[in-house]
N, C-alpha and C positions, 0 to 999 in steps of 0.2 A: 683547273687551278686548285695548288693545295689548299688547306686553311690555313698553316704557318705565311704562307704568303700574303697572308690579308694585312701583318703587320709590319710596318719599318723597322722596328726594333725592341726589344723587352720591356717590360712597364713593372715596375717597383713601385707597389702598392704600399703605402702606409695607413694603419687605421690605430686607434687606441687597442682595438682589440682582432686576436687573430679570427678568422674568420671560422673557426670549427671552437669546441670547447672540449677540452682537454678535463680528462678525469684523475683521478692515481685508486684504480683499484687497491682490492686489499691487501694483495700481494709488491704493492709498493710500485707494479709497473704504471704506464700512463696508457690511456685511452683516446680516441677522436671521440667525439658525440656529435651529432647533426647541428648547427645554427641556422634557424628560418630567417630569412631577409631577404628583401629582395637585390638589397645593395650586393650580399653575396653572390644573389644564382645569375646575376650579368655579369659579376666583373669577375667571378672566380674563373670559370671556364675560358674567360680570353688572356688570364695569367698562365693558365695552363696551357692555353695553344701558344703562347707568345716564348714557353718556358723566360717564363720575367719570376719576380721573389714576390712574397708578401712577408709584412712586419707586422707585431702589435704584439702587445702585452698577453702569454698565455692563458689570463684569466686564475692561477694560481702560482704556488711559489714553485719553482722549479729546484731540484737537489741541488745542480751547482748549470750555471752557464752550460758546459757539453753535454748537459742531460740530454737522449735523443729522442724527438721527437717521431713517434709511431706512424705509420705509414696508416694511414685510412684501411681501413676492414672491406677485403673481399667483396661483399656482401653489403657496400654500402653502393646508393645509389645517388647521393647527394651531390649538388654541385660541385663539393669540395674533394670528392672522392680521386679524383686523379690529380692533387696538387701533392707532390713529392715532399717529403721529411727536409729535402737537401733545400726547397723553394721556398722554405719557409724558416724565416728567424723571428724566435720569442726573444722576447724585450722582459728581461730581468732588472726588477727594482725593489729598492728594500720598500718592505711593507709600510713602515711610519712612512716615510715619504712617498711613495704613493696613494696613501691616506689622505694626508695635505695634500696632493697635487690634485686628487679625485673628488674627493669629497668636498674637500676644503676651496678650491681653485676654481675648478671644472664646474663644479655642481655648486657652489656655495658663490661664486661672485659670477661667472659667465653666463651657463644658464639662465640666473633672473636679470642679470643684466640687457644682453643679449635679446630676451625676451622681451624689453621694455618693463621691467620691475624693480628701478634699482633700489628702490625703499625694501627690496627682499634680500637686498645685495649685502654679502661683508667684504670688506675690504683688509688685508693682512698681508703686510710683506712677506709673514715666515712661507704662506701659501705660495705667495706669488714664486719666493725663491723656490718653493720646493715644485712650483711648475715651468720655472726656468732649468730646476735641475732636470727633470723627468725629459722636458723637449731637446736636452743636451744629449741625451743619452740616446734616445731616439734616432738624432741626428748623425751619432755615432755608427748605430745600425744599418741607418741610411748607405752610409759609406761604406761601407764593411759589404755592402750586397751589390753595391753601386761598382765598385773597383771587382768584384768577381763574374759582373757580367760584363763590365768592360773588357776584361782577361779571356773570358770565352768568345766575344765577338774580334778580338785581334786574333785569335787563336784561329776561328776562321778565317779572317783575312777580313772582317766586314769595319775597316775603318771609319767607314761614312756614317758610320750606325753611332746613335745617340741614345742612349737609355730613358726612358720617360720615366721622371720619379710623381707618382700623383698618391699628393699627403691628400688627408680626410678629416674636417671638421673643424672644432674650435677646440678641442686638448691638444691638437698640434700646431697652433699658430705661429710661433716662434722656431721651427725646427730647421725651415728652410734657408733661414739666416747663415746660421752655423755649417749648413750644406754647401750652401754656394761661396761662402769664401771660400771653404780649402775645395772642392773642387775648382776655381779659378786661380789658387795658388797653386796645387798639383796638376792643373791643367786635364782634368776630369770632364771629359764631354757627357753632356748630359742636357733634356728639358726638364722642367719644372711644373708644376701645375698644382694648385690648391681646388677643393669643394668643399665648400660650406653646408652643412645638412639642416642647418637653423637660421634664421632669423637676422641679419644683420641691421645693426640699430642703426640712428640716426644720430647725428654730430651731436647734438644736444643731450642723447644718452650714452654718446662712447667716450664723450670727455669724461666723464664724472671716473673712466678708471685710473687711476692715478700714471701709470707706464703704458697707456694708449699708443703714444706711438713707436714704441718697440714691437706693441702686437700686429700695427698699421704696415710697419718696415720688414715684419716677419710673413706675413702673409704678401708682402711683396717681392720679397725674395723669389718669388716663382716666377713665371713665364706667364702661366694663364690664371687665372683665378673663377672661379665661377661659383655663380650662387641662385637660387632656383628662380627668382622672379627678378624683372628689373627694378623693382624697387629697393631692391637689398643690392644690388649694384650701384646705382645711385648713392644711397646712403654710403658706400663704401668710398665712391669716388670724391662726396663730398668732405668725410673725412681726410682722405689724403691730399686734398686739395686745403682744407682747412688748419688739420694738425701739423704735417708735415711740409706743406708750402710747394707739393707736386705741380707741376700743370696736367692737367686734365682734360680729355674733348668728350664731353655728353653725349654728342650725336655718336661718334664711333666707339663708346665706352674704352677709350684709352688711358694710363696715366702714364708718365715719367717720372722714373727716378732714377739719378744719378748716370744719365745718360742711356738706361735700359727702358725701351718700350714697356709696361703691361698690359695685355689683353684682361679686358673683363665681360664676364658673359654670361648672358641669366642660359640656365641651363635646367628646367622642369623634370626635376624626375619622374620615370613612370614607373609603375611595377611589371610584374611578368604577367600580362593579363591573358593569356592563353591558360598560364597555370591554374587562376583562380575560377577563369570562364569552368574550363574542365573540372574542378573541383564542383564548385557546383550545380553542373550537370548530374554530376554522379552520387552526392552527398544524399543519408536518405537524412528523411524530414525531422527534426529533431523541437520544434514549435508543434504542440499538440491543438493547440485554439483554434478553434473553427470560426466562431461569429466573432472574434476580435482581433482587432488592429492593431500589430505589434510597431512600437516605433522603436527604435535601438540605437546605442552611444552603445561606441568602444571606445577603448581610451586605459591608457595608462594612469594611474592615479595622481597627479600632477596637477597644481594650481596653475599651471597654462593652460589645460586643457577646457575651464568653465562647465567645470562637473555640477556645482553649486547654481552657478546660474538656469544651467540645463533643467533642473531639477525642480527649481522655483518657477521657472517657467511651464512647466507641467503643471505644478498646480495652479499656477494660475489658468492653466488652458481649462482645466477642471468647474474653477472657479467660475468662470466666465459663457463657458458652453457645458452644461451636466448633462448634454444630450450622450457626450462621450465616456459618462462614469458607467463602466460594465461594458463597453464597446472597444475599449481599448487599452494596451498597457504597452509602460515604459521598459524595457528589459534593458539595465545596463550592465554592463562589462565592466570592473573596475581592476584591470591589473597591477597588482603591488607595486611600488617601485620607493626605492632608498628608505628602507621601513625602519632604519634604525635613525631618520632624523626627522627631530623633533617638528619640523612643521611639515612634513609629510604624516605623521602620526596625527598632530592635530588635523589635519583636515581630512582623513578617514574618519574620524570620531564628528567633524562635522557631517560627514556625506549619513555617517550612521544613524544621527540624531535625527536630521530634517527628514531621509527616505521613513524610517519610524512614525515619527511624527507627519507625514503624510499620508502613509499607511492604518494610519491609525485613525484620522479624520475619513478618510474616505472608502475603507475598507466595507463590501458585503459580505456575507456567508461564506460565497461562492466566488469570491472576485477580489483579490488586491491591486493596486494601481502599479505599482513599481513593484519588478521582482531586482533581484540585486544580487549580480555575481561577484562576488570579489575572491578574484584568483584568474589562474590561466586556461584556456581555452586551445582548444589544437583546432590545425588550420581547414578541418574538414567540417568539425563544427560552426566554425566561425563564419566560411564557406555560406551552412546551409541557414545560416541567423541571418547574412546579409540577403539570400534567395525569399527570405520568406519574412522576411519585414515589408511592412506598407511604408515606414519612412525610417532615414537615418540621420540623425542630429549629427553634425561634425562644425562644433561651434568650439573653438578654441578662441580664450583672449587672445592669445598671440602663436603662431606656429608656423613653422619653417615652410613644409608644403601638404605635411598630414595627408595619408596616403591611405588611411580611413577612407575616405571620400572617394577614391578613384578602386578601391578595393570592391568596395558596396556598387560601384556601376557592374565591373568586371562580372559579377555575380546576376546581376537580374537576370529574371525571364521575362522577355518580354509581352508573353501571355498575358501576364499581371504584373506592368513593370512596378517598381514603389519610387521613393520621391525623395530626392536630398535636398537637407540646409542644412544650409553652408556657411560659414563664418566666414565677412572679408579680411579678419584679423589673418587667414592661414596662407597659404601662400596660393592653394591649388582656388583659394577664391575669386584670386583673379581672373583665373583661367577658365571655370568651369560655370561660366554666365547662365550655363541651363537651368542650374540648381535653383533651389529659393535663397536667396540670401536675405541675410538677417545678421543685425549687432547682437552678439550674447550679452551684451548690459543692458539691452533694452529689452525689459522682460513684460512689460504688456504688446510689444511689435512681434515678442519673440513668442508669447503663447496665440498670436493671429497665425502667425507662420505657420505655426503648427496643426493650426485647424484648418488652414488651407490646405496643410498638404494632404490630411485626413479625407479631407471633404474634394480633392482635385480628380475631376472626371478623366476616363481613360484614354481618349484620343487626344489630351494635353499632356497625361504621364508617358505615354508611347512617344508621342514627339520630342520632347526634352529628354529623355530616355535613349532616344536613338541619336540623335547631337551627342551626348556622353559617351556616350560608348563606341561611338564610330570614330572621337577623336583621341578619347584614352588608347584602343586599341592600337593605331596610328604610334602614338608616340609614347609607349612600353618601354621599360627599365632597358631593354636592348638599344630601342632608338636613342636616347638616352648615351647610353655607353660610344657608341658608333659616333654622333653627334661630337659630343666632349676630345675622344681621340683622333676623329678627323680635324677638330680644331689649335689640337694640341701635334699633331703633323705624323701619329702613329701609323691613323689611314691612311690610305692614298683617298687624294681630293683632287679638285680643281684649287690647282693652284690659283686662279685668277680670282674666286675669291676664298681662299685661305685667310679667317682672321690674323693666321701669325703672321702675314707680311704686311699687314697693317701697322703705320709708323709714325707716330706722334708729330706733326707739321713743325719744323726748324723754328725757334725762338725769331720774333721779328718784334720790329718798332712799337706794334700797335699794341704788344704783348705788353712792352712798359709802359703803354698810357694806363693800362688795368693796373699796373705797380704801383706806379708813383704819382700817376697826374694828380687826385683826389686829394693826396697828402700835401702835393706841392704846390697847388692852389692857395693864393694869397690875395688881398686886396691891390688892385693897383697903385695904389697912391701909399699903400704901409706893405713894398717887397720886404717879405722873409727871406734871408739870405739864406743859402743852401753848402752846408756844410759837405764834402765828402771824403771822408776817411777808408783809401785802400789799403788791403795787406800786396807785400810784391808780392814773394814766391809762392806760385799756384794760384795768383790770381790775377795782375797784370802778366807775369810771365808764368810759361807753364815748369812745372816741375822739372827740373834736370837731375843729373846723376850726382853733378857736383854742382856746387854756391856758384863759381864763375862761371859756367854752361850754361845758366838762364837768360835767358835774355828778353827783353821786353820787344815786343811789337812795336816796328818803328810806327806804325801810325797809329797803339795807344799812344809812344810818347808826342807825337805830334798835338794827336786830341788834348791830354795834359797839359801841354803846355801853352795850347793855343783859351783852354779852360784856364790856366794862371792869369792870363790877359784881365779876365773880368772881375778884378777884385773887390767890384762894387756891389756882385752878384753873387757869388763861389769863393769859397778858401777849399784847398785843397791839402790833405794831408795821406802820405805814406807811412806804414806803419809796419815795422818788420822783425826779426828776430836778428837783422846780421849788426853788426858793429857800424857805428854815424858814418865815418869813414866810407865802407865800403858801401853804404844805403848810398851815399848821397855820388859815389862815383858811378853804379850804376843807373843811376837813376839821371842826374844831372841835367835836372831842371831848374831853374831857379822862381823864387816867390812862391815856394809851396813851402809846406811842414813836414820835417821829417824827426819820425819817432821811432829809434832805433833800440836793440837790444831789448823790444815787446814795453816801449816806453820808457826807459830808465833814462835814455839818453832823448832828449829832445832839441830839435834847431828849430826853432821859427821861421819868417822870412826876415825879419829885420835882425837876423842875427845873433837874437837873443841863446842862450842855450840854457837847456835844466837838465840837471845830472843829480838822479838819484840817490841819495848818500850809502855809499856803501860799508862794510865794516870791513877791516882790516883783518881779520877773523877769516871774512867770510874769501877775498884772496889770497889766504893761505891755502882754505881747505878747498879750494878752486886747485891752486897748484898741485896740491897732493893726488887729487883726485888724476886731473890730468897725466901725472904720472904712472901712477899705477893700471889704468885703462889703455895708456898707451905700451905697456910692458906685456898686461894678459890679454887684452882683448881686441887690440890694436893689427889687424891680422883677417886674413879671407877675405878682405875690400873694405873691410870696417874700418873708419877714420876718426880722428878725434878735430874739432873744428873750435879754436881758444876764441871767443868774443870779448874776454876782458870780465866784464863780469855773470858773462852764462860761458858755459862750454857744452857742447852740443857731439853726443854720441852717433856716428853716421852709419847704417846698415842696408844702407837698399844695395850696394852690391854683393853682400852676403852672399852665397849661394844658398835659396832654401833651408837645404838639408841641413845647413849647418849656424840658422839664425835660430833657432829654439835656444840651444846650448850657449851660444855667445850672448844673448840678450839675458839670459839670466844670469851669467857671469856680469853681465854690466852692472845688471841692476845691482846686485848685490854689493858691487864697489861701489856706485854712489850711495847706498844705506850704511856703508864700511865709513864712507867721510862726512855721513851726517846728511846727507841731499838725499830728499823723495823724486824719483826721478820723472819727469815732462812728457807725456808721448808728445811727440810731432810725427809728422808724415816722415815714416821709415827710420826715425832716430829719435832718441831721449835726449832731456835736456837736463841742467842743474840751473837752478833760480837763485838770487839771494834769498831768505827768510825775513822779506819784507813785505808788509802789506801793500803790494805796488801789481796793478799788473796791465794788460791792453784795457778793461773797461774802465780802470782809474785814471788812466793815462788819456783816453779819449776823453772824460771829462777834464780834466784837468787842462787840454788842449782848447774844449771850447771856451772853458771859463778865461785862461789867459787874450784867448783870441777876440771874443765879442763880451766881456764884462762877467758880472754874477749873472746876470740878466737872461743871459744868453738864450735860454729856452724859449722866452716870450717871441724870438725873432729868428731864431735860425730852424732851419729843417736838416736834417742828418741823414744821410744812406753812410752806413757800412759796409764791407765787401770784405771775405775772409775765408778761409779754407779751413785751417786747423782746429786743435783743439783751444790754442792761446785765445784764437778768436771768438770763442765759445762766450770766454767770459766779458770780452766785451757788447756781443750781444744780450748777454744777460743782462749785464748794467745797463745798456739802450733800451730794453725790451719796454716798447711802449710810448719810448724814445722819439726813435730811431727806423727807417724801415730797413731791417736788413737783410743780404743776401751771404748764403753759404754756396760758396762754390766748390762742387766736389763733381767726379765720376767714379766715385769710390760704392762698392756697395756694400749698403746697411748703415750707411752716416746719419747717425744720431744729430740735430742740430739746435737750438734755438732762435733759429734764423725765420725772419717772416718766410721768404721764398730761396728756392733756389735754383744756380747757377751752374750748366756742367761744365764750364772752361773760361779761359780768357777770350776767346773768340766772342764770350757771348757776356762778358764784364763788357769788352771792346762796345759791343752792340748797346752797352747800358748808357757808356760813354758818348755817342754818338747821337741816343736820342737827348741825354742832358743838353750836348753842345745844341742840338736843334732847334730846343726848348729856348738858351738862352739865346740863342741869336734869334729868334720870335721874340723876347723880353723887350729886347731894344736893339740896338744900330750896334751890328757887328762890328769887332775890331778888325782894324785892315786886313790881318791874316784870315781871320775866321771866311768861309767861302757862307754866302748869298743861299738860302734855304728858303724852297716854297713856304708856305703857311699852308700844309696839308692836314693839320691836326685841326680839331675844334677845341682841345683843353691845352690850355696854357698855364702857367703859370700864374698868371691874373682873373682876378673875378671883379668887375666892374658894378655887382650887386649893390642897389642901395639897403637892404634890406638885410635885418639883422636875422640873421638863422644861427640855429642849434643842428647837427646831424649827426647821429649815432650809429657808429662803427661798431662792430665785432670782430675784434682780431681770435687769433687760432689759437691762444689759450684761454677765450672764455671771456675778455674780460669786455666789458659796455666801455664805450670812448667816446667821448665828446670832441668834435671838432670846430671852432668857433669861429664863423668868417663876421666881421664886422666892416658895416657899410662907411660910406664918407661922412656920415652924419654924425655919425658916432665918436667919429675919430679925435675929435676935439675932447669932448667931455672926457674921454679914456685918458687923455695926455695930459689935463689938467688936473684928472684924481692921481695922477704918477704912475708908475710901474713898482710895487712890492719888492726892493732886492734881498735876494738870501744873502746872506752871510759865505764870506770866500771859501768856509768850511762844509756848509750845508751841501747836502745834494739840492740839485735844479730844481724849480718848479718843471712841473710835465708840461712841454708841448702838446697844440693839437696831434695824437696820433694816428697813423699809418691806418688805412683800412684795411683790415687783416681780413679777407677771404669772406667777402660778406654773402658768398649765396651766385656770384657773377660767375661763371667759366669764365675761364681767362684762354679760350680756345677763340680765335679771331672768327670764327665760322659762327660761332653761336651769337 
């Protein structure tokens, strides 16, 4: 068997940075230089056998775009040396904005973020844009490498073959976004796959960034996603479970969005521990101390890493046991890093003060306690530090999986093995139970640890020592690699358990008691009537090509209508973009609400109608527009669609190729007659320039319907696809519990949860009607339902309770159930009414994602 056979097909690597480091001698040409990592020496050589591309920023400015990139030197022996000029695209960006996006983005809000620091965190939209533009560009790349290997695998014949594109870290969170649409608009076969090399935070610190979930939507854009330990899996699923209203299964680490499975997967990096074992084999001895015990930190200069802590805690070992003053010292390693900001400067000037001033307290003739590298080390050196330490500090506040720890195993000799602690803040703390673990903030637990490891006899270092090492060597930065593209379907596996055919369990019943039951819960003897407000198109019926092709599910409209029955329990309201007219003939039910033209037009059931005043103005510059849209751009399947007072631009049969060019001719006719143009699903729209829209309109609906009152006594679901519906969920938020139904991917929402179809509105429908036929004595149509649920809509509670929700933007909600006992004295102090102008008092709200899976298995 060759080794090109080991892979399905090419892997497009993306990293911030390209894997070698590029010079420009004097003579104005470029250079390769070696990059140490171990990220590089697994994953470079299987790009190489794969002939796949790698991407990233060349680390300087490049003359222009086709500068070419030099073929690695003869004479080079590094992983990277047979990765081709032609395999590799550098990502050109202007300097100021790569600045912002680097310093500012990357290193100034993620980083401490990320790390659990947000008090180190800034926050700036210029940044953020400038790291939205950077992953634009990125993504561009992407494609540009993505379509040239798709071109060589046709070229062979190998249709079946999919590209694996696997982005790297948190400077590329957003890039896969902008990938997978136009690869699913240009019909670009391709997998996805994201790693995380840091830390991922918890709901409580990923909210605090203000465009959370674009980063949550961007990182789902992939297929797999993976991140080193299961807790940073966790934390990720609860986020998209929280922010974005996904469903989620814990046990199988799944989520859903918009109808696409994702795989998520703790995935422990290792390094290449054959290289470092061999390195220190052969390293000569660079520790000259005979009678003393070296303990060692390495470490990047970095307030995650618990430099300061480290350091205090030596003295106090000092302090505490003076058996070890002149028996041992601390040698640390402090390699520079982002020297030009300001609080990486301050905290070198602290590292310098206190190692001083410990040196200085505890110094003999012959003997200082801390010696102190600050600078770089080469890896042979570093090699013979980790062989010949008695112990190795790797106590970071917070850190991704820190690879310190598993480097310093690689290295012992077991002769005289030495002794790690470990910090459970890092990731490899999980993993590597041999160690001593210990909190870096607790610095009297943290200077015991250290005398234990000083003082820990040889047939206890040997045993723990051989645990280490027998399971890092096991699972090395290759297993590692193999692991990840078996999962992602590069390998050949056993398909039977292959995570990618793992598939998120179908939306069922029990899934909207976790929705709605909590919210819907009322006293029995004071029912809250239950308001619900659907949009048609795309959400009772599915999308069609044209307005009259949709059609609704004969047995939603069944359910509908057999739901109008119970007026004592439900009002029901349709809410849509087409003209009263044509709402109410497709629909034709009677005793429901319909609010037509996105609310302008409203019918009630008792025949009332409210018509938004429109200006005479604004149907002129409706005609005109119409005109001229139907003259230029009325053409290749584009249609103009008059509602009276929206008119609505149609593009979904556009060809492609030829909707860029027509849609910006549109736009610019409706900014030619005055109208900011609407996205809707595959067409623009024109509004009047009135303060009017679905979230006003739904207010306004319940206020005519059940009084000012209304919030004390009705409960609200919404159902809605577009962007129209956006803003009535906004207005509801808090409300309302609402649902986005979409299979679109990358839909941005402010919806509590969401919906991928009518099929599964249908399914939301069915358990309402369930519900209400448990309420009380079905109407003669309504069919006879077990009582298989335990929550109902009734709580027969004498007892006055408070319960505190947290929905998915953060905020604390009180839900109030009041007993029978109660009921009197509440009716006799009255109910507060707002004024017909006011907004509502807030109902009890919706419990927005408290911490429950909403996977039936859990």
């Amino acid at each position: 068997m060759t080794m090109k056979s080991r892979f399905n097909a090419p892997i497009i690597v993306v990293s911030n940075r390209l894997p070698f480091i590029l010079v420009r001698k004097e003579d104005g040409t470029l250079e390769r230089k070696q990059c140490a990592g171990g990220l590089v020496t697994a994953v470079c050589p299987s790009v190489i056998e794969c002939n796949g591309k790698w991407i990233g920023w060349p680390g300087i400015q490049l003359k222009s775009e086709d500068e070419v990139i030099p073929e690695s030197n003869p004479d080079d022996k590094s992983p990277t040396a047979g990765l081709l000029s032609n395999q590799v695209e550098p990502v050109q960006v202007e300097p100021k904005i790569f600045d912002k996006f680097y310093n500012g983005c990357c290193n100034g809000t993620f980083w401490p973020l990320f790390h659990s620091m947000p008090d180190r965190a800034t926050f700036s939209n210029e940044t953020y844009e400038a790291y939205k533009q950077v992953n634009d560009i990125f993504a561009e790349k992407i494609l540009t490498a993505l379509r040239k290997c798709l071109a060589q695998l046709d070229e062979e014949g190998r249709m079946d073959a999919a590209p694996l594109i696997w982005i790297h870290d948190y400077q590329l969170m957003l890039a896969a976004t902008t990938v997978r649409r136009v690869a699913e608009d240009e019909g670009l076969r391709c997998k996805m796959s994201f790693f995380m090399h840091i830390p991922f935070p918890s709901w409580d610190i990923m909210r605090i960034f203000p465009w959370d979930d674009e980063i949550l939507e961007g990182i789902l854009g992939c297929d797999l996603v993976g991140f080193h330990i299961d807790d940073y899996c966790l934390n990720f699923l609860d986020c998209c479970q929280r922010r974005l209203g996904c469903r989620v299964d814990r046990s199988r680490f799944l989520c859903e969005l918009d109808g696409r499975t994702i795989h998520v997967k703790s995935l422990p990096i290792g390094i290449p521990y054959s290289q470092f074992a061999e390195m220190s084999r052969n390293a000569p001895k660079v520790l000259k101390e005979k009678e003393q015990q070296i303990i060692l930190g390495v470490d990047r200069l970095d307030y995650t890493k618990g430099l300061v802590n480290r350091v205090k805690a030596f003295e106090r070992l000092l302090e505490k046991h003076p058996e070890h003053i002149e028996k041992c010292i601390l040698l640390q390693v402090a390699v520079p890093s982002r020297t030009d900001v300001k609080e990486y400067q301050a905290l070198k000037e602290e590292m310098d003060q206190l190692i001083g001033r410990i040196n200085g307290r505890f110094s003999k003739p012959n003997w200082s306690p801390i010696r102190y590298i600050y600078g770089c080390i080469s890896q042979e050196q570093l090699s013979a530090f980790y062989r010949d330490s008695a112990v190795a500090m790797v106590t970071p506040l917070r850190d991704g999986m820190n690879l310190v720890a598993k480097e310093f195993v690689a290295c012992q000799d077991l002769s005289d093995p030495g002794v790690l602690i470990l910090s459970p803040f890092a990731g490899a703390g999980g993993m590597m139970q041999e160690a001593l673990i210990v909190n870096p903030y607790e610095i009297e637990e943290f200077a015991d640890k250290l005398h234990r490891g000083l003082q820990m006899p040889f047939d206890e270092r040997l045993l723990r020592m051989k645990h280490l090492q027998r399971r890092e060597q096991a699972m090395d930065v290759t297993f590692w690699l193999n692991t990840f593209l078996s999962a992602v379907g590069i390998l050949p596996c056993d398909v039977n358990y292959s995570p990618s055919n793992a598939k998120m369990d179908p939306l069922t019943m029990e899934d909207f008691d976790h929705y709605l039951s909590d919210y819907l819960e009322v006293d029995e003897m004071n029912r809250a009537k239950l308001s619900l407000i659907l949009d048609y198109d795309g959400t009772l019926a599915p999308i069609a090509q044209k307005p009259e092709l949709a059609h609704m599910p004969e047995e939603t409209r069944c359910i509908l209508r057999r739901l109008a029955l119970y007026t004592d329990d439900v009002s029901i309201c349709i809410i849509s973009g087409r003209s009263l007219s044509n709402l109410k003939e497709v629909i034709g039910i009677d005793g429901i609400t319909y609010a037509a033209s996105h609310g302008l037009e409203i019918l009630s059931p008792d025949g009332t109608k409210y018509h938004h005043p429109i200006t005479t103005e604004h149907e002129e510059r409706i005609s005109g527009l119409l005109k001229d849209l139907q003259q230029e751009v009325g053409k290749n399947g584009a249609w103009i669609e008059n509602k009276g007072a929206l008119l609505t631009f149609h593009y979904r049969e556009v060809p492609r190729q030829a909707r860029t060019a027509l849609i910006s001719r549109a736009t610019e006719i409706f900014i030619e007659h005055g109208f900011q143009p609407h996205k809707a699903p595959m067409a623009l729209e024109a509004k009047p320039e009135v303060k009017w829209d679905r979230g006003r309109a739904s207010i306004h609906i319940l206020r005519t319907t059940y009084g000012a009152d209304w919030s004390s006594r009705v409960r609200v679901i919404y159902c809605g696809d577009d962007q129209s519906d956006e803003e009535a969920m906004q207005a509801l938020s808090g409300i309302a519990v609402t649902f986005k139904v979409s299979s679109m991917p990358s839909t941005r929402t402010s919806a509590n949860y969401r919906l991928r179809s009518p099929e599964e509105v249908l399914l939301m429908l069915r358990w309402i009607e369930m519900k209400l036929s448990m309420r009380r004595s079905p109407s003669p149509t309504s069919p006879t339902r077990l009582n298989r649920a335990s929550v109902s809509f009734d709580d027969t509670s004498d007892d006055e309770m408070r319960r505190l929700r947290t929905n998915s933007r953060g905020r604390t909600q009180n839900i109030y159930k009041t007993g029978n006992k109660n009921r009197k004295t509440s009716e006799t102090a009255g109910a507060t009414r707002s004024s017909p102008d006011s907004f509502p008092e807030l109902p009890p709200s919706p419990p927005r994602f408290s911490g429950v899976s909403l996977n039936r298995h859990l």
